[in-house]
PDB file of N, CA, C and O in Angstrom:
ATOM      1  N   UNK A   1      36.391 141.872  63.488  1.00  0.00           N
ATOM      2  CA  UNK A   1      37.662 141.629  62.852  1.00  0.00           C
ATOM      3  C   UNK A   1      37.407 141.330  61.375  1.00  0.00           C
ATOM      4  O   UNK A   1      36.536 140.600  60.901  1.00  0.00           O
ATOM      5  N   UNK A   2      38.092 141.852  60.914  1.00  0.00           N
ATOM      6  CA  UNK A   2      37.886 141.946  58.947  1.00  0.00           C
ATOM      7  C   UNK A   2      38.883 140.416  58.112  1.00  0.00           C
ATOM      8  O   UNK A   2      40.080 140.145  58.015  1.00  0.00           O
ATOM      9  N   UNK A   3      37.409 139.645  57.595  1.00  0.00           N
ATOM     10  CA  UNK A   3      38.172 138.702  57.126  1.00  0.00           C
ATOM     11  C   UNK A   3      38.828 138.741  56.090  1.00  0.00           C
ATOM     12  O   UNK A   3      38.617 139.647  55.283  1.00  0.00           O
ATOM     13  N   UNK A   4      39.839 137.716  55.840  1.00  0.00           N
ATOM     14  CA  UNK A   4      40.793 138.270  54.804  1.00  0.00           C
ATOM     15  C   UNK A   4      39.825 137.355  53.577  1.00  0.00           C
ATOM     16  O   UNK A   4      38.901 136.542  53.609  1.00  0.00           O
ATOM     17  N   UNK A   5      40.686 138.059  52.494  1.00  0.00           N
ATOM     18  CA  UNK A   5      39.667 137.183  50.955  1.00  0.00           C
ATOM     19  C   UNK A   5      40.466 136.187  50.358  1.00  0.00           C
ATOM     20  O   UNK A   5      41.666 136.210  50.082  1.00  0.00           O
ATOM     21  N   UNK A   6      39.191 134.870  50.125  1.00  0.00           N
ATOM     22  CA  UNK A   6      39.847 133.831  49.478  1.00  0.00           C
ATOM     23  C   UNK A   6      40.928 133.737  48.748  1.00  0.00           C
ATOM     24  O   UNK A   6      40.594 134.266  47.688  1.00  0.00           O
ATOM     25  N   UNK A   7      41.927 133.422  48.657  1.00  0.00           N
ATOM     26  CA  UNK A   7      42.798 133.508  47.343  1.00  0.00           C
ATOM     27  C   UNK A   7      42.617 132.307  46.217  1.00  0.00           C
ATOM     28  O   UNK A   7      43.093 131.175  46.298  1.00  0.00           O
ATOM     29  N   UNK A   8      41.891 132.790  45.255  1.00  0.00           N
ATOM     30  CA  UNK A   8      42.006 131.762  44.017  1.00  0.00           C
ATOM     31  C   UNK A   8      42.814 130.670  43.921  1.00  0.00           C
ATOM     32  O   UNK A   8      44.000 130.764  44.238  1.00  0.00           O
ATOM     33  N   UNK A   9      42.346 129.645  43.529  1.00  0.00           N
ATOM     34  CA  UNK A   9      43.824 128.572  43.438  1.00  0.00           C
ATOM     35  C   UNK A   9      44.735 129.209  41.962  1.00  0.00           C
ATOM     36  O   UNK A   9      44.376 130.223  41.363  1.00  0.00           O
ATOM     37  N   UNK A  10      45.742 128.510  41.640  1.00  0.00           N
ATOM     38  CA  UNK A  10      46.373 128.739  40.902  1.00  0.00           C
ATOM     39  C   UNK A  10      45.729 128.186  39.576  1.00  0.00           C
ATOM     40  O   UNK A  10      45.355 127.016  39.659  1.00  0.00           O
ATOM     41  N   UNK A  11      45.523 128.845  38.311  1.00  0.00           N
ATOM     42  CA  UNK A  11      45.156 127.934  37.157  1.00  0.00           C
ATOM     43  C   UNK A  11      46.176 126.485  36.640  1.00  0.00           C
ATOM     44  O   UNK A  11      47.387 126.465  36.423  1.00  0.00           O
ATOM     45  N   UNK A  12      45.605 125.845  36.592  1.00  0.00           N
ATOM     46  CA  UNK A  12      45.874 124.829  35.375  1.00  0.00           C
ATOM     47  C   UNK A  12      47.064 125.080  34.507  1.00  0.00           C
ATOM     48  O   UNK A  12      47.405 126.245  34.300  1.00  0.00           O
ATOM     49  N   UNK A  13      47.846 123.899  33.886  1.00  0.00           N
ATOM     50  CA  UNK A  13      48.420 124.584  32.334  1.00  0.00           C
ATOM     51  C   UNK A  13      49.578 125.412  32.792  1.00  0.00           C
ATOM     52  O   UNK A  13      49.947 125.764  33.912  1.00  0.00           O
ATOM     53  N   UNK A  14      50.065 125.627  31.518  1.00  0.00           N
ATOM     54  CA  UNK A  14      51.912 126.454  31.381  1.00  0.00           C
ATOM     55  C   UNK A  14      51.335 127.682  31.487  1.00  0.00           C
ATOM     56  O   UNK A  14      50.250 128.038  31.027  1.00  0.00           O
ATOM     57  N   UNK A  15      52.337 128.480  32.293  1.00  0.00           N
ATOM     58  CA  UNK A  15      52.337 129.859  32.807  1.00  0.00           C
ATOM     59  C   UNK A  15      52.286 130.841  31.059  1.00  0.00           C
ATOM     60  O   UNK A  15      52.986 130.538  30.092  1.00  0.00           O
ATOM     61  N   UNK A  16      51.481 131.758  31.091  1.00  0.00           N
ATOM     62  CA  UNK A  16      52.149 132.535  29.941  1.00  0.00           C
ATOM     63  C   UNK A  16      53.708 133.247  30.019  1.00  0.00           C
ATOM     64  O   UNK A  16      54.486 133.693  30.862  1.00  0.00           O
ATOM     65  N   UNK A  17      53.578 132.972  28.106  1.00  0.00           N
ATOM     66  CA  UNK A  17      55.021 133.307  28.070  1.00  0.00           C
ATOM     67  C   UNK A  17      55.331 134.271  27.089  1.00  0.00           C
ATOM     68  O   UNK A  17      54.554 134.390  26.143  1.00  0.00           O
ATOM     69  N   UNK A  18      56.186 134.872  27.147  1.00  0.00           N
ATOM     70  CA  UNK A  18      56.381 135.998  26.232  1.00  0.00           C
ATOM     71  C   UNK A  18      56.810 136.149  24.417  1.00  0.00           C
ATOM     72  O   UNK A  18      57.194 137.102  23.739  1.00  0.00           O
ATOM     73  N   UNK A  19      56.565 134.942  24.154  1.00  0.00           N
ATOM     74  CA  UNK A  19      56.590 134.305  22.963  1.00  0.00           C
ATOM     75  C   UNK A  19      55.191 134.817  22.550  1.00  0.00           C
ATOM     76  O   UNK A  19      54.268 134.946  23.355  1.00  0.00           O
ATOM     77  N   UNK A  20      55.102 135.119  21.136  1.00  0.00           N
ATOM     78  CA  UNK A  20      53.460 134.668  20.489  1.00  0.00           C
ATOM     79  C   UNK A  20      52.953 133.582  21.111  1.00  0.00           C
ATOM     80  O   UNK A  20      53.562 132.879  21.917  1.00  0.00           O
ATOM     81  N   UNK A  21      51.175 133.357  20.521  1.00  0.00           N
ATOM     82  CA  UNK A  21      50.777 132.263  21.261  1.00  0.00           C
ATOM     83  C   UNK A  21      51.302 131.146  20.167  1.00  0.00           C
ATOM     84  O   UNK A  21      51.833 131.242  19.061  1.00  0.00           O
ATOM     85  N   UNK A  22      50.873 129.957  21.067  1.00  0.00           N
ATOM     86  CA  UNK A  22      51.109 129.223  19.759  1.00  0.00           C
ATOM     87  C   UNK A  22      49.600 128.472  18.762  1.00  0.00           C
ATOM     88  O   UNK A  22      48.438 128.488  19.168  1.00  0.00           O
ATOM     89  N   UNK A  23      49.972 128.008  17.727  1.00  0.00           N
ATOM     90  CA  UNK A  23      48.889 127.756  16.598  1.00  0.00           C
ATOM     91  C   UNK A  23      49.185 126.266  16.210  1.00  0.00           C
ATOM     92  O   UNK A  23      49.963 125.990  15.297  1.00  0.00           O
ATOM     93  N   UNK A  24      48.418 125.164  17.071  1.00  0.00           N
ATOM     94  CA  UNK A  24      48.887 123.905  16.465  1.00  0.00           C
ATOM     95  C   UNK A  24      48.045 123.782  14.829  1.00  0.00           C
ATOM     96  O   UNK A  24      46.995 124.199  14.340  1.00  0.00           O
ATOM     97  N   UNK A  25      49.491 122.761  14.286  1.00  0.00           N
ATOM     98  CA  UNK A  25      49.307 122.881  12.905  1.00  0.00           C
ATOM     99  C   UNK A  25      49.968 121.525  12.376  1.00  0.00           C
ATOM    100  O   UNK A  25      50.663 121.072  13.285  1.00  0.00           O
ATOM    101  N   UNK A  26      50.015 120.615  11.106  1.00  0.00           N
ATOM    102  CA  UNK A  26      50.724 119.701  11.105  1.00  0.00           C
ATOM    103  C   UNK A  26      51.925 120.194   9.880  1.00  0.00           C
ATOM    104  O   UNK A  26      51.752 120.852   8.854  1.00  0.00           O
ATOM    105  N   UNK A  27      52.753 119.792  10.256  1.00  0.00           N
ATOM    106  CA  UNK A  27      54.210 120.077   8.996  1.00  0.00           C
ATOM    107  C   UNK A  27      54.757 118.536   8.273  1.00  0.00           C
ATOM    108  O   UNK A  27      55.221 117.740   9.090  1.00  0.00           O
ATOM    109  N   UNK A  28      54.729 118.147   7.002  1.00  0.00           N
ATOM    110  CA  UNK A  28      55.536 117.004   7.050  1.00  0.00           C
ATOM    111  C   UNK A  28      56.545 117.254   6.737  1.00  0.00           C
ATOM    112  O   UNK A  28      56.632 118.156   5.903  1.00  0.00           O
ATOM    113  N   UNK A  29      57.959 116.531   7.281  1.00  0.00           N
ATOM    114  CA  UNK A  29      59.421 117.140   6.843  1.00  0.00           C
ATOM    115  C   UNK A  29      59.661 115.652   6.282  1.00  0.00           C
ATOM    116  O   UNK A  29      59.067 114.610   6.563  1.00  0.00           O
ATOM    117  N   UNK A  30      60.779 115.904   5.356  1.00  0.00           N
ATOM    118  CA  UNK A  30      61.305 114.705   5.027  1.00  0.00           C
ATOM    119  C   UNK A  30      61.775 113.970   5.905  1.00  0.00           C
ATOM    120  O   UNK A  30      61.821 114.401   7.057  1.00  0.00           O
ATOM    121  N   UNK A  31      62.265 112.628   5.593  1.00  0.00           N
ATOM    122  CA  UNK A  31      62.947 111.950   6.587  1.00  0.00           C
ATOM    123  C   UNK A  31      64.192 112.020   7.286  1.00  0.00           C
ATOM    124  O   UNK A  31      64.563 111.687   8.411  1.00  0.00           O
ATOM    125  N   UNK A  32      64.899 112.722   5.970  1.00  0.00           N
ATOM    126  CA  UNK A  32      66.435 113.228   6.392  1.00  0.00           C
ATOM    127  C   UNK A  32      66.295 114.390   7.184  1.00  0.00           C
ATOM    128  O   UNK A  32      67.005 114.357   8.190  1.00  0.00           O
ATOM    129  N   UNK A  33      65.690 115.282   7.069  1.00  0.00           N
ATOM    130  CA  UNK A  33      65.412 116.458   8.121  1.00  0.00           C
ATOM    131  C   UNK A  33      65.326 115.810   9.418  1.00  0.00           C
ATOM    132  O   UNK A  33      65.970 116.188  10.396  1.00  0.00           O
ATOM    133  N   UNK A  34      64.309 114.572   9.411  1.00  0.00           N
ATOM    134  CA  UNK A  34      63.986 114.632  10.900  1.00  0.00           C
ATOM    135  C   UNK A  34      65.682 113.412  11.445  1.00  0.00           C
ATOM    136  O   UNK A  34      66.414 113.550  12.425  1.00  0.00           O
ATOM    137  N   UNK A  35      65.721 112.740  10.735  1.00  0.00           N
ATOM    138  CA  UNK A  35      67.154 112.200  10.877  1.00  0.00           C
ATOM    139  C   UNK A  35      68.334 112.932  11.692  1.00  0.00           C
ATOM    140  O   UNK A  35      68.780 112.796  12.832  1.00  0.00           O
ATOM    141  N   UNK A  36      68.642 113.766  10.606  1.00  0.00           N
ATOM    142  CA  UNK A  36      69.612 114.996  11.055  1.00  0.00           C
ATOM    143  C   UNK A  36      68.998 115.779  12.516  1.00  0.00           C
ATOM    144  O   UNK A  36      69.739 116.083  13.451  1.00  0.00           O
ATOM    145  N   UNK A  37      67.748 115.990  12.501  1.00  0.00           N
ATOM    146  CA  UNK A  37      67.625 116.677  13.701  1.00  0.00           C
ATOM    147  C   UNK A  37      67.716 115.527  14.823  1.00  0.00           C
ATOM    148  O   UNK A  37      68.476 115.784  15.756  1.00  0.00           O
ATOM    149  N   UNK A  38      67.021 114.252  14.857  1.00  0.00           N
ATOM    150  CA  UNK A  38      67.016 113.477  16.006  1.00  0.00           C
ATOM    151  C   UNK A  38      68.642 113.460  16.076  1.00  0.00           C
ATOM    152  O   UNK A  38      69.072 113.393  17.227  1.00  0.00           O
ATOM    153  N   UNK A  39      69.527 113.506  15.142  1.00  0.00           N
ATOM    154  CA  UNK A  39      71.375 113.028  15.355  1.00  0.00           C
ATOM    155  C   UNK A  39      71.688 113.939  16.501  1.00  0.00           C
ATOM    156  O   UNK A  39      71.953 113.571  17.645  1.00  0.00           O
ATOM    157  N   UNK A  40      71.608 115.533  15.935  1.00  0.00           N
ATOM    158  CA  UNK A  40      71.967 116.757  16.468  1.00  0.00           C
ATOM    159  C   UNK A  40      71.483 117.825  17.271  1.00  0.00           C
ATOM    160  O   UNK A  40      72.104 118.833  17.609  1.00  0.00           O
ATOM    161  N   UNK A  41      69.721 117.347  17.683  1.00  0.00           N
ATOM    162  CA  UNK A  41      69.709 118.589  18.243  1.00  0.00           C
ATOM    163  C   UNK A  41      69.657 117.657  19.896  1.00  0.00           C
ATOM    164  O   UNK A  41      69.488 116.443  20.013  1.00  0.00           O
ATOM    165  N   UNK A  42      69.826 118.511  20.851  1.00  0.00           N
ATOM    166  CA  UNK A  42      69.332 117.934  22.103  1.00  0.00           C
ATOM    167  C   UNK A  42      68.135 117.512  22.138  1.00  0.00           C
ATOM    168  O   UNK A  42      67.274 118.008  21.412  1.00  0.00           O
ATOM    169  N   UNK A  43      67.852 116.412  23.085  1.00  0.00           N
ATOM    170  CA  UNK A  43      66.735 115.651  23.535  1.00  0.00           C
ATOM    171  C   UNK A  43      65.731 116.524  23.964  1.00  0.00           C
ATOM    172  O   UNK A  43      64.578 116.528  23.532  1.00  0.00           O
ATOM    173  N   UNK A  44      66.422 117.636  25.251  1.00  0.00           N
ATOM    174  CA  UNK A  44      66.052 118.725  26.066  1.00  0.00           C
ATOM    175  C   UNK A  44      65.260 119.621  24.872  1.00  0.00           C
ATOM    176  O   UNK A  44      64.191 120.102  25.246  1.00  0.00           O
ATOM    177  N   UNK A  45      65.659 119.898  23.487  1.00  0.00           N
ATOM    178  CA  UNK A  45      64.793 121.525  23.172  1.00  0.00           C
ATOM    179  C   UNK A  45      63.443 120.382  22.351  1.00  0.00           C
ATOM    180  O   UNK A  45      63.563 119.197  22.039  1.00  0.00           O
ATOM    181  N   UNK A  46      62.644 120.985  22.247  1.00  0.00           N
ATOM    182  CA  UNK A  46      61.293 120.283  21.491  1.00  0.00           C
ATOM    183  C   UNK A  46      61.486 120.917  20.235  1.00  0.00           C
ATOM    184  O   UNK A  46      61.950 122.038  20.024  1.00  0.00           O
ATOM    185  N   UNK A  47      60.979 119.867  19.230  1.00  0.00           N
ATOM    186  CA  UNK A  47      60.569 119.527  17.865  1.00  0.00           C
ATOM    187  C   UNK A  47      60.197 120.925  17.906  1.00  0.00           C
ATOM    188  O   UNK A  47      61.089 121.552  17.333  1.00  0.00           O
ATOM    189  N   UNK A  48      59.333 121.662  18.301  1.00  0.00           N
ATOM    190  CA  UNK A  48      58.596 123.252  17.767  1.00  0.00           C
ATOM    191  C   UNK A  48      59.889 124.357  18.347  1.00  0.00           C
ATOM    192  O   UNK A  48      60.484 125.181  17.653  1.00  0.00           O
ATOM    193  N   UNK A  49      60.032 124.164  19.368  1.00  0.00           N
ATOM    194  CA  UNK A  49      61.010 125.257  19.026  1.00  0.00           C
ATOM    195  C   UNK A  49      62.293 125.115  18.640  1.00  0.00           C
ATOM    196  O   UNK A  49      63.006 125.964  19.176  1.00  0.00           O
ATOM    197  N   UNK A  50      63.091 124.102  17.654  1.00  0.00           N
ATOM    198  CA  UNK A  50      64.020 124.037  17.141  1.00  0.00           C
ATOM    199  C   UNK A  50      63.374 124.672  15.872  1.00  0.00           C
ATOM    200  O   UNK A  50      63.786 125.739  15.417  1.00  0.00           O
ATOM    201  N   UNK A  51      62.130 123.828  15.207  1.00  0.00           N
ATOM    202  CA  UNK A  51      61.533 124.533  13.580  1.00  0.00           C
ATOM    203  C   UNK A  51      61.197 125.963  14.244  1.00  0.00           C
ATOM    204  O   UNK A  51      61.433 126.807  13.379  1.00  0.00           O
ATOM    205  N   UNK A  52      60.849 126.433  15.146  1.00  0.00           N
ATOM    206  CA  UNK A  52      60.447 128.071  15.617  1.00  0.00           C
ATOM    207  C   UNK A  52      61.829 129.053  15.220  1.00  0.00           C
ATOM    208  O   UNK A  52      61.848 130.062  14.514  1.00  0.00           O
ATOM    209  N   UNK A  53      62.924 128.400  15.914  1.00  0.00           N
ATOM    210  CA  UNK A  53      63.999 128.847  15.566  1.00  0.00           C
ATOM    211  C   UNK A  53      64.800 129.311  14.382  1.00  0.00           C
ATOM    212  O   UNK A  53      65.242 130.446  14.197  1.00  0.00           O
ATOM    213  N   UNK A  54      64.935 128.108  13.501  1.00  0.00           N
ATOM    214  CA  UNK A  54      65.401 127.806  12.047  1.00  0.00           C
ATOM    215  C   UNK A  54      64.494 128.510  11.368  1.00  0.00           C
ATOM    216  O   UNK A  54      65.074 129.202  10.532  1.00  0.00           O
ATOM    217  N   UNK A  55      63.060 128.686  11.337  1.00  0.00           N
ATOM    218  CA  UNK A  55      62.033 129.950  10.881  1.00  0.00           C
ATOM    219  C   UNK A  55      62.716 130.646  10.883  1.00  0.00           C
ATOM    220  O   UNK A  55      63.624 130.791  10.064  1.00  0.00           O
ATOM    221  N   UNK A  56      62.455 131.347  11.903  1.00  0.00           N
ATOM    222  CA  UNK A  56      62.355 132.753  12.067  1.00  0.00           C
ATOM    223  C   UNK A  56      64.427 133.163  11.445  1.00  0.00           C
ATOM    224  O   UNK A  56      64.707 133.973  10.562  1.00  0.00           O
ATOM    225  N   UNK A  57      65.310 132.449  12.121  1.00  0.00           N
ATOM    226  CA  UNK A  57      66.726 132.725  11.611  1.00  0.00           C
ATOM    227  C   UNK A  57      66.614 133.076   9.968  1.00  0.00           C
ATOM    228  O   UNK A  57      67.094 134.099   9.478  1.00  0.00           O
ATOM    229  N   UNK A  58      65.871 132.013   9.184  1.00  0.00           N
ATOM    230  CA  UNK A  58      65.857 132.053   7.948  1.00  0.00           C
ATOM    231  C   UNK A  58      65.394 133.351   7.340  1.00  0.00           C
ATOM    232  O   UNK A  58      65.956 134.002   6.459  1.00  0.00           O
ATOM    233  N   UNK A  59      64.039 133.663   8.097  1.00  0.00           N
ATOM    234  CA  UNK A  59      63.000 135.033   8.072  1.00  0.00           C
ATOM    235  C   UNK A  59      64.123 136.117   7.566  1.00  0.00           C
ATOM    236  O   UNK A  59      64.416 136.754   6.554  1.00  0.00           O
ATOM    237  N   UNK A  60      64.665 135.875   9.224  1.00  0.00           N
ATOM    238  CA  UNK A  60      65.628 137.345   9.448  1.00  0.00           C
ATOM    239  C   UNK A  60      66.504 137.431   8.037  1.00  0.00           C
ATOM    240  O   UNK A  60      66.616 138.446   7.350  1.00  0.00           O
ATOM    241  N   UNK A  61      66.913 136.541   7.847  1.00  0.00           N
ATOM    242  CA  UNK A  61      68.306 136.122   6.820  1.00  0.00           C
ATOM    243  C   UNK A  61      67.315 136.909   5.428  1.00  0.00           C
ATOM    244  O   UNK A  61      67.694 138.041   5.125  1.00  0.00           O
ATOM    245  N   UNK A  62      66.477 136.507   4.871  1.00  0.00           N
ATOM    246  CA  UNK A  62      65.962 136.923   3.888  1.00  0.00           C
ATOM    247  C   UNK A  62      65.599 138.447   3.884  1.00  0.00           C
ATOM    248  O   UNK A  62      65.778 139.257   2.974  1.00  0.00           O
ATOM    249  N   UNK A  63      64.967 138.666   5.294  1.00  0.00           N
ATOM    250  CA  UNK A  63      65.065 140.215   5.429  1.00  0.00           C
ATOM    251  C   UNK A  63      66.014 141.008   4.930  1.00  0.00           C
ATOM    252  O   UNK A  63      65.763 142.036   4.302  1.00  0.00           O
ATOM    253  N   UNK A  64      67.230 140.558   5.191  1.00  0.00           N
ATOM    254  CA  UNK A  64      68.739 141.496   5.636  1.00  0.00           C
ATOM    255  C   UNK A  64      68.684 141.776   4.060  1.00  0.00           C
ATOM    256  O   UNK A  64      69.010 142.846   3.545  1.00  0.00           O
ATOM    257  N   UNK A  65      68.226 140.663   3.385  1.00  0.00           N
ATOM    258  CA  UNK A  65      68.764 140.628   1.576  1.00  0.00           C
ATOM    259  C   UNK A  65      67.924 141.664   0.881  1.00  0.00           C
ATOM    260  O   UNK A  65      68.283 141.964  -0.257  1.00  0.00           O
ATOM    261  N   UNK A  66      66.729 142.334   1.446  1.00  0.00           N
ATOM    262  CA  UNK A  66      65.526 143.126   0.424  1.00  0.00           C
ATOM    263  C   UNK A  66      66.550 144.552   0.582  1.00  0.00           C
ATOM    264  O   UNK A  66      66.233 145.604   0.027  1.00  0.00           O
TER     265      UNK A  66
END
């Protein structure tokens, strides 16, 4: 009778995701930036992808203008 094959455990760590990878890095923002963001953004989205966001929106925005 033919044994069946081990199955690997599952790795460690966040699943990949279809985002770039990411590149830790340090940013300092002013205080009012981070002010305004602790007022307004949800608890739920993280510090990187709210600045991931506002990037790249800005990116696009400057694009549209060349």
């Amino acid at each position: 009778m033919p044994t069946e094959k081990a199955k690997k455990p599952a790795k460690a760590g966040r699943p990949k995701g279809t985002t770039p990878p990411k590149k830790t890095t340090t940013v300092r923002l002013d205080q009012d930036l981070l002010d305004w963001i602790n007022e307004n953004v949800p608890r739920n989205v993280s510090l990187s992808a709210f600045v991931n966001e506002a990037v790249r929106e800005k990116i696009a925005q400057l694009s549209r203008k060349r």
